[in-house]
Each structure stands twice: as C-alpha cells, then as structure tokens.
N, C-alpha and C positions, 0 to 999 in steps of 0.2 A: 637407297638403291633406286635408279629409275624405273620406270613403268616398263618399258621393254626388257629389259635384263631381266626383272621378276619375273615376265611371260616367258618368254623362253627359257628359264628354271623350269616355271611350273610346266612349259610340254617338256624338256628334258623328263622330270621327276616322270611323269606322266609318263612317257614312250621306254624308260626304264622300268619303270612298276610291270606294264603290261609286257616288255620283253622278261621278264623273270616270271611271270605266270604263266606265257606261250613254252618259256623252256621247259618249264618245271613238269607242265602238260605233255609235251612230248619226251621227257623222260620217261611222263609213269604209261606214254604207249609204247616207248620202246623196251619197259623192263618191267612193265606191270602185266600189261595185258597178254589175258589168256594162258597167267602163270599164278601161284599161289601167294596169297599175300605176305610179303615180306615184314615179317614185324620186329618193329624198331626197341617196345619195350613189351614183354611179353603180355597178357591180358590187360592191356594199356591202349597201345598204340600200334596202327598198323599202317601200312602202306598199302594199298586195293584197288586195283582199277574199275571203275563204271562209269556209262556214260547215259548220262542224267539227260533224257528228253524234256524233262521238266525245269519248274523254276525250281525254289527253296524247297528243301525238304523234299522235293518229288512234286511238287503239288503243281498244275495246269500244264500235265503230260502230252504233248503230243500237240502242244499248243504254241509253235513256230514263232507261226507270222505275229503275232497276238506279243507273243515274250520280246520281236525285235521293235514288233512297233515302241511297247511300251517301256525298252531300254533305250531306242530312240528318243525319245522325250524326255526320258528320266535324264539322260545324258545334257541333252538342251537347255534342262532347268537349272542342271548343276554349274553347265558355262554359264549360264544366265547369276544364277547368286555368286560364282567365283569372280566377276566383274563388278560385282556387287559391294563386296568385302570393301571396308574402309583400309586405305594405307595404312601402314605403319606396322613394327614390329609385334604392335599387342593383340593384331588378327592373324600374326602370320599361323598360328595352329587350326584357325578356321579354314583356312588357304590350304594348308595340308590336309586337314581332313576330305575338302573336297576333291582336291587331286585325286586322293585313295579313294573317294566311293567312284569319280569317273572311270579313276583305269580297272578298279574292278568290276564296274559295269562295261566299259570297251572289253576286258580280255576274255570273261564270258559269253559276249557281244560276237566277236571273231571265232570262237569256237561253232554257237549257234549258226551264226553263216555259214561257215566254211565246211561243216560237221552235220548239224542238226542236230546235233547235242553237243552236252557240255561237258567236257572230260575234266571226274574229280578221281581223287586217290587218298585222300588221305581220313581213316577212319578211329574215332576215339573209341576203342570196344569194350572199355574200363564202363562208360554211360553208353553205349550202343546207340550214341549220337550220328546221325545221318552223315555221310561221308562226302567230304566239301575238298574244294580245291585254293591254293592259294588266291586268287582274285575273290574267291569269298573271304579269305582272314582279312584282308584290305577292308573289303565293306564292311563287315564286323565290328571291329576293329574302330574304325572311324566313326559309324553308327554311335560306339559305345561310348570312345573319346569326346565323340561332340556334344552329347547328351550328357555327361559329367561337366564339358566346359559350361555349358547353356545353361545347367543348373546351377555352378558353382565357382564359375571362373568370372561370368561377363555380366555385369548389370546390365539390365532389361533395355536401355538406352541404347547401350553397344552394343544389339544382337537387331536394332532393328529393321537392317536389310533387309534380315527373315521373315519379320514379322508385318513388313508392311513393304514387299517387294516389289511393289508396283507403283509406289509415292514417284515424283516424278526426280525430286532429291536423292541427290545420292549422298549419304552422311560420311 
C-alpha cells in the first residue's frame, strides 16, 4: 500500500474514531443529562451523565489551560512516533494503537475546548469505577494493547522508533 493511501486511512480512522466519541457525548447530553441513570445491566452497569472538569479519575480539576497544553503535545508526540513506525504489515497494530490514543486524546481535547469539561457517562457500579466516556476506552484500550504487543509481540530491535526517537535513522 503506498505512503499516502496509509495516511489518509489513518486520518480517515482517526476523524471516524473522534466522530463516534462526539456523538456518543452528545447523546449522553441529550438523554442523560439532568435525568436518572439509565442502567443497562442492573448493579453492573449504568449509563450517567457528568462532566469531568478534570483529567483521569478527576484528578488536576479545574486545570484547563494546563490539560490542553499537555494534550497538545501529547498529540504532537504521537504524530511524531506514528511517522515513525517502520512500513509494512508487521507494525501495522502499532499504527492503530496510535491512531486510538490520538483520537481519544483529540475527542477529549474538543470537549475541553469547546465545554471546559469533558462529558463522560458511562459508569461500572459492580467496582464503582470512576465514570469514563468512549474516547477514554480508545486510550485504554490501546495503552493496554500496546504494552502486551511491546512485551510480547516485537523484539526489542523492532520497537526501536520508541526507544530511541530521536536517532536520525529511520528503521
């Protein structure tokens, strides 16, 4: 596949990821908020609107400009290693993971903008797990997948974009 057709997949992937997080967001304000939570599996699973002035978990509340700078960058780094990535089919899961941690940092990203918060809904109440919205299962998600490929998928050789990102070679 050439070099252009892959990019334009990956913002494709990309601009769909973050549209399925923007809708999914404005469903839970048009059918969450300011109503009782809908639950999906009884003492499991619920659906609940809040809106998270903070990062993870709540933590660096009320901490704006500080959250866009440093998803600004975060963003930067990840185009930065996704140009990174060796062709060929045997990196293409490192390619997708990074897609997923961009666009679930961009749809949080447009939230924070646009909001000042970040609208999540969805709550595990079975572990009274803090309440996340789909552009966090993205990062999750790919966090977890990459750290299983990294330990188990790619000898140390072919992961070394990561580990030495700044060499002037590109492998």
């Amino acid at each position: 596949m050439k070099q252009g057709t892959r990019r334009l997949g990956a913002l494709l992937l990309c601009v769909l990821l973050i549209a399925a997080d923007q809708a999914t967001k404005l469903l839970a304000v048009a059918r969450l908020k300011d109503q009782a939570p809908f639950v999906l599996l009884p003492g499991v699973l619920e659906l609940r609107y809040l809106e998270n002035r903070g990062a993870a978990f709540g933590i660096l509340q009320g901490q704006k400009i500080f959250l866009v700078l440093f998803t600004g960058l975060l963003s930067a780094l990840i185009i930065y290693f996704y140009f990174r990535v060796p062709e060929g089919k045997r990196h293409l899961p490192v390619r997708i993971f990074l897609i997923m941690l961009f666009s679930g940092a961009i749809g949080n990203f447009i939230d924070r903008c646009r909001l000042d918060y970040v609208i999540d809904f969805i709550y595990f109440k079975l572990i009274d797990f803090p309440i996340f919205n789909v552009a966090d299962c993205y990062v999750t998600i790919a966090v977890i997948l990459f750290a299983i490929a990294i330990l188990f998928v790619y000898k140390e050789e072919e992961m070394d974009f990561l580990f030495h990102p700044f060499s002037r070679e590109k492998k």
